[in-house]
Residue, then its C-alpha position, 0 to 999 in steps of 0.5 A: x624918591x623912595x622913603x628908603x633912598x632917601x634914609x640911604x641919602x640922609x643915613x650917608x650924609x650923616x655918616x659924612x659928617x662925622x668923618x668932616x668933624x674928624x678932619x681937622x684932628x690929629x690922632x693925639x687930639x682925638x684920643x685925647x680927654x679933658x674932664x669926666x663929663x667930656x669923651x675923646x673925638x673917636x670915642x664918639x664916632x666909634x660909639x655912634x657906629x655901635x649904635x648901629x651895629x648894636x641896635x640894628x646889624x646884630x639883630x637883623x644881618x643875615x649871619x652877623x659877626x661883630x666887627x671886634x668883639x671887644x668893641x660890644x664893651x668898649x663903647x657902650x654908653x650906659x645901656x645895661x641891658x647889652x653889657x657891661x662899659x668901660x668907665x667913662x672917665x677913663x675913655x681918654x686911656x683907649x689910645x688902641x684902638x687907634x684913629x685909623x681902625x676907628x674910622x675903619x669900622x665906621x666905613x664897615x658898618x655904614x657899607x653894611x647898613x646900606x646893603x641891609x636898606x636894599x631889603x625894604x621889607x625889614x623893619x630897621x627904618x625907625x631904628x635907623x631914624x633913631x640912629x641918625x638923630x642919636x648921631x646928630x646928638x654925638x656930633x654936638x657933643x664931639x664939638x662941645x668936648x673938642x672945644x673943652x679939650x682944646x681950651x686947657x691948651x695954653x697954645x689956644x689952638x683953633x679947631x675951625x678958623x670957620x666954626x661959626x658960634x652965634x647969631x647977631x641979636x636983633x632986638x631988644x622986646x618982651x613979648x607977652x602970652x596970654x593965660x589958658x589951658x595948653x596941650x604940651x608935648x608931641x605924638x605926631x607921626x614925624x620922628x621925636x624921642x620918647x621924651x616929648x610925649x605923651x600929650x597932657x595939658x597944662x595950666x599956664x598963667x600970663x607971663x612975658x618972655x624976653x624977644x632975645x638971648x641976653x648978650x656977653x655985654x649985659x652979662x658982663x655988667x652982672x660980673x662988674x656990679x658984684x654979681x658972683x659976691x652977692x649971695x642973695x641972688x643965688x641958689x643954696x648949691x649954686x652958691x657953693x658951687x661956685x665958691x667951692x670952684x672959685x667961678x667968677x666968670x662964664x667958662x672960656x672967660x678970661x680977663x687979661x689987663x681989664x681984657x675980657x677975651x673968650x675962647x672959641x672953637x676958632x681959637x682966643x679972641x676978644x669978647x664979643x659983646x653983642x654974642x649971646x652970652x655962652x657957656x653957663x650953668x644952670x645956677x648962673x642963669x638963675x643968678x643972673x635972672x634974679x638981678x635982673x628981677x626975673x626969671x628962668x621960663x618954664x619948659x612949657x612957657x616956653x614951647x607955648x611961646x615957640x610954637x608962634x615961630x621967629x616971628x616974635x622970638x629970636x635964636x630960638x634954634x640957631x644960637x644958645x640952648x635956653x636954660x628952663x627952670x623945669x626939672x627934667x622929669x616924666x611927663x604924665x602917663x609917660x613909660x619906657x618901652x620894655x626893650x633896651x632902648x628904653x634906657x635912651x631917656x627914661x632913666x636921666x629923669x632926675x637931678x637935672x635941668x631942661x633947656x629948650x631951643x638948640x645951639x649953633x652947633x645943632x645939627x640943622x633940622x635936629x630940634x624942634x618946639x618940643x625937644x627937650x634936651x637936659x644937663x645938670x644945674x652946674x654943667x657948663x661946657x654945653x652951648x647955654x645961654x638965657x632968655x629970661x621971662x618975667x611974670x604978668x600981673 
């Protein structure tokens, strides 16, 4: 199979499966939004087609016109350098465009990306590669926002009576790694964001990480011996942050008569003690690595460690992202490219947190050692858990 046919079957399958996230909404569920953070279930699939057309239709189409030219505005994310966007936290009032021409002009685009695919002379591959890992980004997103919105539902309905959300843990190890001098990041020639590079060098000292994600169990042990009162375990701004909220649990968390029940993509359900634990900001992850007298790894503690595989490490990929303590900044002698495209990363290099691995809602394939996803230290609805690390001496 060609390199072009088989981005004809992957681009389709992709664009398969957004319309398979949709299937189980109806039209209010998937206009509707739940928090500023969150946007509505069309919103995303309407702004993964714009990416498409955007980004590869505009400029390479042979007499291209826009689907709707008030679409260039209403779902564009954050790129400045196209045009202006509609506010995000007021993406929940697009009750029009309605579902149905959503999901018209997904299909338009997609028939009109494959008929520009039959000229293999174009450049579009490596924005089409782009395209599909940006998309896989938005399917993980969708469901995260889904779950958000669902919750606030006093029905606790269920989106998927199948989802799956975690791995059973396996063992209970530290694993040790040895000191030196370590090349981080990526520059091969397999797809990866512009953020995983350039290459530089890193001086890492010998350190041990946990074999596993820690579970509902052990974190509910941290609630029950006080964990959200004691003040010496956390952060300055996790602190008020969680008083100022009046955090005492994970989100999706509730006790009902000494009850922990938790929901899930398949709806309310009693806690399941040996999941990994889910759903916790960055200040709880260190809270809860302080009473235990450790820590958070760094990114690249991390991605040294991974390189090794599942041989020694379990759920790097498949279950929780993991909290890092590593700012999420450039690496050295990284730039953004010139283009538009260059507001993709570069420009959400401050005030945030790294988290390494991938979630069970990961798009299978999408990550890989070097990935470097990244939220805010008090975000919670995202698929975050711990694997915590400790010093050697």
């Amino acid at each position: 199979m060609s390199q072009i046919n088989s981005l004809k079957k992957e681009f389709t399958k992709l664009r398969g499966n957004s319309l398979r996230l949709l299937s189980p909404l109806s039209a209010e569920d998937a206009a509707a939004q739940s928090m500023p953070d969150c946007s509505p279930a069309k919103w995303h699939v309407a702004h993964t087609t714009w990416f498409f057309e955007t980004f590869i239709l505009e400029t390479y189409e042979p007499h291209f016109q826009a689907y709707h030219k008030d679409f260039r505005f209403l779902f564009n994310s954050y790129y400045n350098g196209i045009s202006t966007q509609f506010a995000r936290e007021k993406r929940g009032l697009l009750t029009r465009p309605s579902l149905e021409e959503i999901v018209d002009y997904h299909l338009n685009v997609n028939k009109r990306i494959l008929v520009l695919l039959q000229n293999e002379s174009l450049p579009v591959a490596p924005l089409i590669r782009l395209g599909i890992n940006h998309e896989e980004q938005h399917q993980e997103l969708l469901l995260m926002d889904i779950k958000h919105l669902l919750s606030h539902n006093p029905l606790a309905p269920s989106y998927d009576e199948t989802a799956v959300e975690a791995k059973a843990r396996k063992s209970s190890t530290w694993q040790n790694y040895p000191k030196g001098i370590f090349e981080i990041g990526t520059a091969d020639n397999k797809f990866h964001f512009d953020n995983e590079g350039p290459t530089h060098l890193a001086h890492l000292n010998s350190y041990s990480l946990h074999s596993d994600l820690i579970t509902n169990s052990e974190y509910r042990e941290f609630i029950e011996d006080g964990g959200y009162s004691e003040p010496s375990l956390w952060l300055a701004d996790g602190w008020s942050f969680i008083k100022d909220n009046q955090i005492k649990a994970p989100l999706y968390w509730t006790n009902d008569q000494d009850e922990w029940l938790e929901f899930t993509l398949q709806g309310l359900s009693s806690l399941k003690g040996n999941d990994p634990i889910c759903h916790i900001s960055y200040y709880e992850a260190d809270a809860y690595a302080s009473w235990r007298s450790a820590r958070l790894p760094t990114e690249e503690e991390w991605e040294i460690a991974a390189r090794g595989g599942s041989i020694s490490l379990n759920n790097l990929y498949d279950s929780r992202w993991q909290w890092t303590q590593s700012s999420y900044s450039p690496y050295p002698g990284f730039s953004v490219t010139k283009d538009v495209i260059g507001e993709y990363n570069g420009k959400f290099m401050s005030n945030q947190m790294v988290l390494r691995g991938g979630a069970a809602i990961s798009s299978l394939g999408h990550t890989r050692c070097t990935y470097r996803n990244f939220f805010y230290p008090h975000q919670r609805w995202m698929y975050s858990g711990i694997r915590l690390a400790k010093d050697l001496k």
